[in-house]
C-alpha positions, 0 to 999 in steps of 0.5 A: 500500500506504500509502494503504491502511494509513492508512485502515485506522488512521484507521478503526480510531482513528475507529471508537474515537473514536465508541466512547469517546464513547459511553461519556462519561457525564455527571451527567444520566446518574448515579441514585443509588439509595436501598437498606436493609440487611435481614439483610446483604442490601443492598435497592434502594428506589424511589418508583414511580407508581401504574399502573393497569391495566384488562381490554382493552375489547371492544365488540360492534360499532363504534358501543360503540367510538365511544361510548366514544372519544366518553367518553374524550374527554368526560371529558378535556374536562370533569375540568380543569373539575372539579378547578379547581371542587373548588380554587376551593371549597378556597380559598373555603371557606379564606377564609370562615373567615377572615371574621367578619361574615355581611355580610363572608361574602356581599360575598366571596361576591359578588365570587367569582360575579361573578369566576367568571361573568366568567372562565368563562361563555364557556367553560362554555356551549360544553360539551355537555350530555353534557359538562355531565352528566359536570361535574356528577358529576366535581364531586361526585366531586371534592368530595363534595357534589353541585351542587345542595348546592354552589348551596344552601350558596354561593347558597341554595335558592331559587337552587339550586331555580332552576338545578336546575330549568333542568337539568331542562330539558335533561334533567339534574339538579344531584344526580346523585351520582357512582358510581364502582363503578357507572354511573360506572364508565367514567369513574372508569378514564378518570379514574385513567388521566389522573391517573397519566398513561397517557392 
């Protein structure tokens, strides 16, 4: 009868042991919440993260499915490319201004194209030629000028004439203009899904 008496206090104690741990809470645990004061009413205030929200695809059959599965993951190969083109043009552009002489200008200039064909042609040659057609409209989307006048300002016409050519080649252009409300209305979702985070 004991013995059974103390396990019924030890289950007891330990049963409110766990519970007392439970409810140990520690700073981690603490959100100070920001609130405004509006005619007496006190008024939580917080930042929230942008969340986009799309119509639920439907796809007649499996291959649209797979076409845009193959899309999505396309653009989440190609669009870091694009944002490092877009901070690559920032910072140039930066500097250009700090320079003086047309000959300083294009040393720079120089010196940034070998940089970039030494960093980044290996990897750039491994994407498809849907991923390059994506690159070059995420490019004008992230820097409001199309490939070819990129080429045409940093490395002149002929160059730019040159590469447009080749792109025609393999079917594609450098002027490809990004149309976000348009043809390029699924890669604008997948886009603003990827930089809120919800892909």
């Amino acid at each position: 009868m004991f013995k059974k008496a103390i396990i019924a206090v030890c289950i007891v104690l330990f049963s409110f042991i766990s519970y007392a741990q439970d409810s140990v809470r520690t700073s981690a645990d603490v959100y100070v919440a920001k609130a405004v004061i509006i005619d007496g009413d006190t008024l939580w205030v917080a930042d929230l993260d942008e969340v986009y929200i799309f119509p639920e695809k439907t796809f007649e059959n499996l291959h649209q499915k797979r076409k845009y599965s193959r899309l999505i993951m396309n653009v989440k190969k190609v669009y870091p490319w694009a944002q490092l083109a877009g901070d690559i043009m920032e910072e140039v552009n930066n500097h250009l201004l700090t320079l003086e002489t047309d000959k300083e200008k294009n040393d720079y200039l120089k010196l940034v194209e070998t940089d970039l064909l030494d960093n980044y042609t290996d990897q750039i040659k491994k994407l498809t030629v849907t991923q390059g057609k994506i690159l070059v409209k995420l490019i004008d989307r992230q820097t409001g000028e199309t490939s070819y006048e990129v080429l045409e300002f940093y490395r002149g016409k002929f160059s730019a004439f040159f590469w447009q050519a080749l792109a025609r080649l393999f079917g594609s252009s450098l002027k490809l203009e990004y149309d976000p409300y348009g043809e390029d209305r699924l890669i604008e979702e997948i886009v603003l899904q990827i930089e809120s985070g919800q892909l």
